[in-house]
Each structure stands twice: as structure tokens, then as C-alpha cells.
C-alpha positions, 0 to 999 in steps of 0.5 A: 346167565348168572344162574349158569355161572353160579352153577359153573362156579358151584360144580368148579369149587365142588371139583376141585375139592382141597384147592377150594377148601384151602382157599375157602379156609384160608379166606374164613379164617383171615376174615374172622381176624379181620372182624373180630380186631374190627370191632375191637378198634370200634369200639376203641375209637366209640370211647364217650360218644354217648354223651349228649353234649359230647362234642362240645365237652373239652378237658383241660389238660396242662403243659408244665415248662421247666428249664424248656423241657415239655410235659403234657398232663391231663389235670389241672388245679383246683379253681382253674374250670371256674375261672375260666367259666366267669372271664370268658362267656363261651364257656357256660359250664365246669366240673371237676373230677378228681380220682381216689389216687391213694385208694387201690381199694376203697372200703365200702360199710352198711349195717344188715338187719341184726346191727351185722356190718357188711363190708365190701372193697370196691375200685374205681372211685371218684370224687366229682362236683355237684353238676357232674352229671348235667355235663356227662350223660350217666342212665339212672336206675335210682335218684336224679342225676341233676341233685344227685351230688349237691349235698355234702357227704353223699354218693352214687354208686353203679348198680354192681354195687348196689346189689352188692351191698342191697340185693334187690333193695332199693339203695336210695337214701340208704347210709353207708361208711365209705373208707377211703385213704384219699377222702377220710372215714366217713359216712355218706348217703347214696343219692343215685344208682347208675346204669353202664353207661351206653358206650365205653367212657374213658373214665369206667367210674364205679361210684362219685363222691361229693368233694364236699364232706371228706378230706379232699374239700380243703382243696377243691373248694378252699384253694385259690391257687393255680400253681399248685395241686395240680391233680384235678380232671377239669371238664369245660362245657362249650356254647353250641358253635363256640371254637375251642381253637379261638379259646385255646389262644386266650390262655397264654393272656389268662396264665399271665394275669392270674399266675405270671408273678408265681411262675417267674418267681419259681423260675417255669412255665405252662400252658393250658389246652384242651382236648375233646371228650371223645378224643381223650382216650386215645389222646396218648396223654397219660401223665398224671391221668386217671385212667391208662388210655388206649393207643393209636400206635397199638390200633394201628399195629393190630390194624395192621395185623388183621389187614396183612392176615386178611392179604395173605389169605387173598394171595393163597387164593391168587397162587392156587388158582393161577398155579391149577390154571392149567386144569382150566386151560381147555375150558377157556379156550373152548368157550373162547372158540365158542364165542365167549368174551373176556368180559363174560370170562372175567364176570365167570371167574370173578363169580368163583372168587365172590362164591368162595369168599360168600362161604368164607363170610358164613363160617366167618360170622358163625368163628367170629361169634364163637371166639368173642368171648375168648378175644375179650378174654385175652384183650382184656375188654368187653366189647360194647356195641350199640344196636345202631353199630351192629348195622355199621359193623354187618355192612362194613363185613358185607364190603369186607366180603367183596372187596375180599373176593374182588381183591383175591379173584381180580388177578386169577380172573384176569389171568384165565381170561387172557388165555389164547384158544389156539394155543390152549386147545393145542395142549400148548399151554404152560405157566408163563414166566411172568404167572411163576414169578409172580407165584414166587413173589406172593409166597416171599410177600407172606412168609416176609409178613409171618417172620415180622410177626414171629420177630414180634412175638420173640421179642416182646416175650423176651422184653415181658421176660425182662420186666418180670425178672429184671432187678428192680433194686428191693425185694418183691417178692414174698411181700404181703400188701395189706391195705389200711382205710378205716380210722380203726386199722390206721390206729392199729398198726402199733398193737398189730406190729407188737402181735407179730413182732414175734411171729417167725412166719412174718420176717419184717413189717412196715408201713407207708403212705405208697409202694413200689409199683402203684402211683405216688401222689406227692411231689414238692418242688425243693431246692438245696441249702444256699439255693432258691425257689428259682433253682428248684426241683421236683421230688417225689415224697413218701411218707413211711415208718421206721421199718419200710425200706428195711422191709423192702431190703433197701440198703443205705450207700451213705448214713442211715435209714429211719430206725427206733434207735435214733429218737433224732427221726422227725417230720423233717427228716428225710431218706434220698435216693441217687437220682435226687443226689443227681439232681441237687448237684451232690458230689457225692452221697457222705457230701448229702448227708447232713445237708438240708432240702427246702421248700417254700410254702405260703413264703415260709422256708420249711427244711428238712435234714438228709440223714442217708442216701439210698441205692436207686431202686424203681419205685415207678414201673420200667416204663420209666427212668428212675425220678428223684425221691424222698421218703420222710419218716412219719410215725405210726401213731400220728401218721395214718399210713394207707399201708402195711407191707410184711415179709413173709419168712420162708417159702410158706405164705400160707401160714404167713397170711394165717398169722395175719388174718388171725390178728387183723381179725382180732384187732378189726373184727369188722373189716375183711381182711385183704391183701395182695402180694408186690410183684403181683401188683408191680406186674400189672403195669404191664397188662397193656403189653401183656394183653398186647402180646397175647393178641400178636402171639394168636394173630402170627400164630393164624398167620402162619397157618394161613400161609402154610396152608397156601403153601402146602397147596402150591406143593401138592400142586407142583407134585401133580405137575412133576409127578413123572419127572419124579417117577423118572428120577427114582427108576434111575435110582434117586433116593427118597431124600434127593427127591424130598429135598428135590421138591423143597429146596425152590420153596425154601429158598423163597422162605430165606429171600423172605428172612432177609427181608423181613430182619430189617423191618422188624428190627425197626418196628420193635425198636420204635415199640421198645422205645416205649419203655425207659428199660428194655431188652436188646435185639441182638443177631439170635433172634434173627436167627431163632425165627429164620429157623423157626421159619425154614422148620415150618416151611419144611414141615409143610413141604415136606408132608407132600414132598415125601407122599410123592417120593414113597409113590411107586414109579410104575403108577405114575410112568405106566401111561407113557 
């Protein structure tokens, strides 16, 4: 029996050659969105589930009060794991990381044979405690992960840069200089070589370095407070049944003994809570992390996607096959007088469905396959699947396979089966209305789903366009970032500005601590001339030269800026922006200038002079509002700037970066020279939507295909049905056009219902998407208007392929069998 059916099911697909190809096509198509946005949220959601102990590590993140306003942080200070390891036994184990957050780029140094230096820049480093990799489970190629790091001044790096620097050398115990603007210019020891780890981490560290032995050991190890410095990533390590609830709830009695006074002195709050390890990474929680996490919402939109995909592939094949019912009429109503019961039916046409979907699953894998490393490409990820997930994930795609096939051929099977043998074989059969509109239904279900991805695909284009062209207050563009690491190139930043100072390919140089776009590491807590600590307020600091924000274009509103001319320019000088004016209560910038801002440390009042006040410029990203900052001035000789960033004069940038390369080499012949260029940097802030926005883009283009595929069936479908009525009309004379539009105009009805439909919720959805960013673009009436024609073309365009195929058929054909 189900060798007959499978050969009834065989000859049927093989008969009906574009219904079947239309069905099987679509359904491949959807499935493979459906696989490849499947292994993309496993692996999303796999982030440090390698690590051994795993589900007994906790990170312990920070909620900082002020004023009752909450912000939730992922660090904590210094000593705060190592308190808590000694007051409370369920804890046996801390570790802290703490992320180069100075460093875009950390400059890495190794003598070859010939004394030769060879030198390369590497990313993603951190500074870690010895037991480290006693809590995290990191696969060694070299050394021991248990001694790795006790020792002062030493390293582990992965294996990219091993090779790097070594080749096939070992690297163990090899010596290397590690310039960092985070940790000093340093020698360090390489005491470990690791492997990728086994699964994604939400760390993606390149290489560790001791706290010991660099700048930053003064506080880590040296800083007994927990008020401040709060920049660490502290790991907790549970006993085995410990309740990390029950712990949580000892916190607030831990900050009341140990930080109380402190807190009320400065007139905030905090709390402490921990999060798990694999939970971290989707956790949302990235002020002041070290890394940008991923997102549930996003998982959840693609999820989303690939379902709705998947579902208008399956409603194709509900519409095709319940609109060639007809065509099967006569063969269910002889089985039926034969005896055949509805199960037996139902067990036939469900048969169908589950062929189709199985040469659906086929093309499926081999597409999936194919378009991996293009889906990586665009989402900005390699895929990492264990061997053990690849068995979850091929029989998660075999019940993707039948519930696809059960989903799509359920309503069709159901339909066939019911119909009435003596009406059938009598050549009564026709569509029932209820088959029709359920028909039309379906088809304002798909196109509602379509418009809602072309909404989407409008809008966060024009929010993309947004971010690149929006004013940000300073000059982006033609700027050179050229990052500073060695005591070398920080000690030459005079000779190097004298070199170019009369260069006409370079406008204006200056040098900072930080530039717009990247993270600013420094904030105090101040408070105005006649106020206290308890009135204070967080503002961000940069240090930077006499010449930065005239390189930036940043023009005062009220004083000056730093200059040469004024020998006046101190440490304690300091240049603010309106948002800071806001915040200390200024009337007005002329009230600021020569007014002082305080800052208490160690009990002592430290006060600095406002000299001017600046127009608001974004310094962070538009992912946030504009936050209070003061650029004090620094000298380049005692400053040990992190960065120099010149103006390029002209539309020539090549002989710009010439005349810098020619100088940096000649005053740093051992250090490569590198750059970057501002807007560059400041867009990649935006790599998330970006890549976002590419994935939607691809998913609405398919589905759009897939729906424009079921209704270019349905309309070849309603041109077979209508062929006569259409011969008729044109030998009384109708137009081609009549009959074009004759054809069309029921379909593209369907297409405006689904417009109006769709508005609305697209219009919520990408309200909630915008409200992730502090500046955005509107959703105003055109693009509405943009996508219902957009929509009702690509219908038309559909339809009309068969609607004119049928219109151009001469009448004698389809009138002589009457």
C-alpha cells in the first residue's frame, strides 16, 4: 500500500510539473531560511557553554543609584570578588578580567634572528588574574593553564598569534614587548599558547596579560576601594548546589557594612547581582562591558523571519493544491465509489505533501551548505558548531521537514479527501466559497507578511542613512587616526607635529587620551563652586593638547579653547560642553566661564578652572544621548597621549598619509606604521544594525519571491479556469489591456487589503526598533506609500506575465471545442 501511494504521489508531482516545481521551490527555499537563521540562534544561544564549570560560574555585575535613576552595569571594583570569596564560604573561587579599553590596537614586538624587530598589531586583550584559566576552560597548545599567568610580566596568546610572530616555532618562554596604552611598554614572557576555545565565549580574547608587572597593578592589587574604579569583569565560582538567588540576597547587608558611609557621604546607592555565565551574552547588559553582547529582541526578529518565511512557503502549497483541486475531482470520487475511505485519502494526500517537502529537505541542505559562508559573511560570524550539535541540529531539520510537510499538506489533504463522489463524478464540482476565501485569505496573509519586511527594509535604510550623515557636531571626515603605544612614538609626538607643521598635505594635528566614536574610559564624580560631593555629578574626562578639538572643528560658544598663546593652560584647566553646563545648573555658558568644578579624592578638594564652554558634539555613538564632558588640557611632552589625529588638507589623502608614513618612519623606524580614518571608525558602532539590516534585507527579498512564486501559480491557475470566458470577451472584442487588468485587478485588490494591514504593525514594530537608538529618523506617511507601491508593482509584474500570455492567445484555440 504505501508503495502504491508513494508511486500515486510520484506520478502526481511528475504530472503536475509547475504546481509541483512552484511548491517544491518554494518549500526549499523557506526551509533553507529556516536552517541557516536556525544555526545562527544555536549558536547565539551555545555562547560559554563549553566551560567545565559553567553552570556554576556567576559574573558580578553592578546597579549603580543616583537620584532613584538605575543603571545596570557588568563591572564591578577592584577587591570587591575577593571580599566576597572570604565573608561568604559558598563562594570558593574569584577571578577578574579587565579589558585594555584604552587599546583599539595593542602593539606586539619580538626581536628575529639579525637583532631584526618584528612587529605586529593585535586586538582583543586582556589583563586577567593568575586563576584565570582554573574558573574558564581554555584547550592548551603550549604551557599549563594552571601556572600560566602567576608570575609577573607574563602572557598567553592564541595560536593566530603565535604564528604570527613565531611560524612553526614553539612560542613558550619566548620574550616579547607588549605596548599597550592601557598597561604600559613592557616586556612580557609568553607562558601559554591557547587553542579556539570549543564554543563561542562571550569574551573572544586574543591574548591575557598578568595584572601584575604593568600599570594597571596599582589598581587591581593595590586598591582597597569598592566605590570606586569600578572597570572590572569579576567571575564568582559557586560550591556545587550553592543557590546563587540566596547569595544575591546577602548583598545589600555586604554594601551596608563595607560601603554604607561612602555612599551616603556622596549622596547614591548600588546594589550587586550576579549573572550566569552562559547567560551573559545575551544578558542586554552592556554598560561598560567589554564586549557588545548579542540580543534576544534581534534572535527573536530573525526567528520571526525565518518562521513567517517558512509559513508562507507552506500557504503556496495550501493555495496551489486547493485551487488544482479541480484536476483531482474525478480521482477522489472514483476511489471513494471504490471504496476508499477518507483516512486512506488523507494518508494519500498527506503522502504528496511529505514527498514534496522530503525533495524540499535535499535541495534544502545541499542550499544551506552552499550559502554558509555567505550567511557568515553577512552576519558577521562564524558559525561554531560542536559534533554532538550537528546531530541536534539534523534532527531538529528532519522535524523541520515534517512538520512542514504535515503543516502544509494538512488543509489540502483534508479538502480533497471530503469531497462527495456523486457530485464530483457528475461534473458538479466547483470551489466552494469557503476554498476561495480561504484562498484569498492566505494570499493578504503573505503579502501583509512581505510589506512588513519591506517597512523594515525601508526604514532601517533610512535610519543607517541617518547615522552616516547626521551632523555630529565636529568634523569626520578627512581625519587620520594614528594610534600612539610605545614610549617611543608617545615621546615624539613634538618632533613629529614640528616635521608637519609646515606640510601643506596635513591641515591641523592634535592628540588625545580618546576620540570620538571609541569608548572614553574616564569619568569623576564633581560638583560646582559652593557645592558638595553629595551634589555631584558624573562627567566624562579626556585629556587632550592644545590643538585637538581645533583639529576636530569644535568651535567655543563662550571663552576660549587650549592654545599656545595662553601659558595660563594647566592640568586644571578645563574646556566643557553644553550638556555639562546642564547638569551643573549654569545659566548660561559667559555664567561658567571662570568658575570652578571639584572633585574630592582621598578627602582632599581638587578644582579645576572653566576656561570655555563648547557646542554639544557626540563623543559617544547616536546610540546615546549627548552626557556631560570635560576635556582638560595636558601637555604633549608629560602627557603620554594614546593618540594623534591630523586633518588631511584637500581631497588628496594619499599624499597626506605619505607625509606621515615618511615621518613616523623616520622618527619610529621600529614600529609600523598604522592608521585608520574617523568616520570609518565612528561607523562601526553600527555594525549590529548594519549586519542586521543586511540579514532582513536578504530574508524579504526571499520573501517576496516565495510569495510571488504562489501567486504567479494562483494566476496561471485562474487563466486555465477562465480561458473560455477570456476567448469569449475578446471575439466581442475586449482590449488586451481590459483582459490584462481583467485578470489582475481581484489579485491586487488582495495586495491593498494586505497594505492596510500591514501599516500599522510595521509602524509598531520599527517604533520599538528605533527606540534603541537616542537619535533617529521618523516614520512619516511616504513610506507607507513607497512600499504599497513597491508592493502592488511587484504583484502586477507577477500577474501580469500570465495575465498577458492569456490575453495575446487566439480565441479560436481556446472557443473551438464548444
Amino acid at each position: 500500500m504505501f508503495r502504491n501511494y508513494l508511486k500515486i504521489a510520484w506520478r502526481n508531482v511528475a504530472k503536475n510539473k509547475t504546481f509541483s516545481f512552484i511548491n517544491i521551490i518554494g518549500l526549499s527555499v523557506g526551509m533553507t531560511c529556516c536552517m541557516l537563521i536556525s544555526l545562527y540562534i544555536y549558536h547565539e544561544i551555545s555562547y560559554d557553554k563549553h566551560h567545565k564549570n559553567g553552570d556554576r560560574i556567576f559574573r558580578v555585575g553592578t546597579v549603580f543609584i543616583d537620584e532613584g535613576v538605575e543603571e545596570k552595569g557588568a563591572n564591578s571594583s577592584a577587591p570587591l570578588g575577593r571580599m566576597i570569596q572570604q565573608e561568604y564560604p559558598e563562594v570558593i573561587a574569584s577571578t577578574r578580567l579587565l579589558h585594555l579599553f584604552r587599546d583599539d590596537k595593542t602593539l606586539f614586538q619580538t626581536k628575529e634572528d639579525g637583532n631584526d624587530i618584528k612587529s605586529i598589531y593585535e586586538t582583543k586583550g586582556y589583563l586577567a588574574d593568575s586563576n584565570l584559566f582554573q574558573l574558564l576552560s581554555y584547550p592548551f597548545r603550549e604551557g599549563d593553564p594552571k601556572t600560566a599567568l602567576t608570575e609577573p610580566n607574563t602572557v598567553v596568546i592564541n595560536e593566530e598569534i603565535a604564528n604570527k610572530l613565531f611560524g612553526n616555532d614553539p612560542a613558550l618562554n619566548k620574550v616579547v614587548r607588549i605596548s599597550s596604552s592601557t598597561h604600559g611598554d613592557t616586556s612580557f614572557r609568553i607562558t601559554g599558547v591557547f587553542k579556539n576555545p570549543k564554543g563561542p565565549t562571550h569574551m573572544d580574547a586574543r591574548f591575557f596579560m598578568s595584572f601584575r608587572g604593568g600599570n594597571m597593578n596599582r589598581f587591581a592589587n593595590d586598591n582597597p576601594s569598592l566605590a570606586n574604579n569600578n572597570m572590572f569583569s569579576t567571575y564568582l565560582l559557586l560550591q556545587e548546589g550553592a543557590d546563587p538567588k540566596k547569595l544575591e540576597q546577602k548583598f545589600p547587608d555586604f554594601i551596608q557594612r563595607h560601603l554604607g558611609e561612602q555612599l551616603k557621604q556622596m549622596g547614591k546607592q548600588r546594589q550587586y547581582y550576579l549573572t550566569p555565565l552562559p547567560a551573559i551574552y545575551l544578558s542586554g547588559i552592556t554598560k561598560n562591558s567589554s564586549v557588545a553582547g548579542g540580543s534576544k529582541t534581534a534572535l527573536f526578529i530573525l526567528g520571526s523571519v525565518a518562521l513567517l518565511t517558512l509559513l508562507i512557503a507552506c500557504i503556496n502549497f495550501m493555495n496551489l493544491s486547493t485551487a488544482n483541486s479541480a484536476k483531482r475531482a474525478a480521482e477522489v470520487g472514483v476511489r471513494k465509489v471504490l471504496g476508499a475511505h477518507k483516512k486512506s485519502l488523507l494518508r494519500q494526500f498527506l503522502g504528496e505533501s511529505m514527498l514534496m517537502a522530503a525533495i524540499a529537505l535535499v535541495l534544502a541542505l545541499i542550499g544551506t551548505m552552499l550559502l554558509i559562508p555567505l550567511f557568515e559573511q553577512v552576519a558577521g560570524k562564524t558559525l561554531v558548531i560542536s559534533h554532538e550539535q550537528k546531530w541536534v541540529a539534523g534532527g531538529f531539520f528532519l522535524l523541520l521537514t515534517l512538520v512542514t510537510g504535515l503543516v502544509a499538506g494538512s488543509y489540502p489533504a483534508f479538502y480533497l479527501s471530503s469531497f462527495i463522489p456523486s457530485k464530483v463524478l457528475k461534473g458538479k464540482f466547483s470551489n466552494s466559497f469557503a476554498a476561495i476565501s480561504l484562498r484569498k485569505g492566505l494570499v493578504i496573509f503573505q503579502f501583509t507578511i512581505s510589506i512588513v519586511l519591506i517597512v523594515a527594509s525601508i526604514v532601517i535604510a533610512n535610519q543607517m542613512k541617518y547615522l552616516q550623515q547626521k551632523d555630529l557636531g565636529f568634523q569626520k571626515d578627512q581625519q587620520i587616526i594614528i594610534p600612539l603605544r610605545t614610549s617611543t612614538a608617545k615621546n615624539s609626538v613634538r618632533a613629529f607635529k614640528d616635521e608637519m607643521a609646515n606640510n601643506t598635505a596635513i591641515q591641523n594635528m592634535g592628540t588625545s587620551m580618546a576620540y570620538p566614536g571609541i569608548f572614553n574610559p574616564q569619568d569623576w564624580l564633581m560638583y560646582r563652586e559652593g557645592q558638595t560631593m553629595n551634589n555631584s555629578k558624573q562627567v566624562y574626562i579626556n585629556l587632550v593638547d592644545n590643538n585637538f578639538l581645533q583639529t576636530l572643528g569644535v568651535k567655543p560658544i563662550a571663552g576660549r579653547l587650549f592654545s599656545s598663546e595662553f601659558a595660563a593652560d594647566t592640568l586644571t584647566s578645563f574646556v566643557i560642553n553644553e550638556a555639562a553646563l546642564r547638569e551643573f545648573g549654569f545659566a548660561s555658558p559667559q555664567e561658567a566661564v571662570g568658575k570652578f568644578l571639584a572633585a574630592d579624592w582621598d578627602g582632599v578638594q581638587n578644582r579645576f578652572t572653566i576656561i570655555g564652554v563648547v557646542k554639544d558634539f557626540h563623543f559617544k555613538d547616536l546610540h546615546e544621548t549627548i552626557e556631560p564632558f570635560a576635556f582638560r588640557f595636558y601637555h604633549d611632552a608629560d602627557a603620554g597621549f594614546n593618540y594623534m589625529i591630523a586633518h588631511s588638507s584637500g581631497n588628496n589623502i594619499k599624499q597626506s598619509l605619505s607625509a606621515l608614513e615618511t615621518t613616523w618612519k623616520k622618527l619610529n623606524p621600529n614600529e609600523p606604521f598604522e592608521y585608520s580614518f574617523l568616520d570609518q571608525d565612528f561607523q562601526k558602532n553600527y555594525e549590529a544594525e548594519s549586519r542586521q539590516a543586511k540579514l532582513i534585507n536578504s530574508f524579504t527579498l526571499i520573501a517576496i519571491i516565495i510569495s510571488c512564486l504562489g501567486l504567479f501559480g494562483l494566476a496561471t491557475f485562474t487563466a486555465e479556469q477562465r480561458t473560455k470566458e477570456i476567448g469569449i470577451r475578446k471575439a466581442l472584442g475586449a482590449s488586451v489591456s481590459g483582459v490584462v487588468m481583467l485578470l489582475s485587478k481581484d489579485f491586487l485588490k488582495l495586495v491593498i487589503i494586505a497594505v492596510f494591514i500591514a501599516s500599522p504593525l510595521a509602524w509598531y514594530a520599527l517604533r520599538q526598533w528605533l527606540q534603541n537608538f537616542a537619535y533617529q529618523t521618523s516614520i512619516g506617511w511616504p513610506v507607507f506609500a513607497w512600499t504599497a507601491l513597491i508592493a502592488l508593482f511587484i504583484a502586477f509584474a507577477t500577474i501580469s506575465f500570465q495575465a498577458i500570455k492569456s490575453a495575446l492567445a487566439n480565441p479560436v484555440k481556446s472557443l473551438r471545442t464548444e
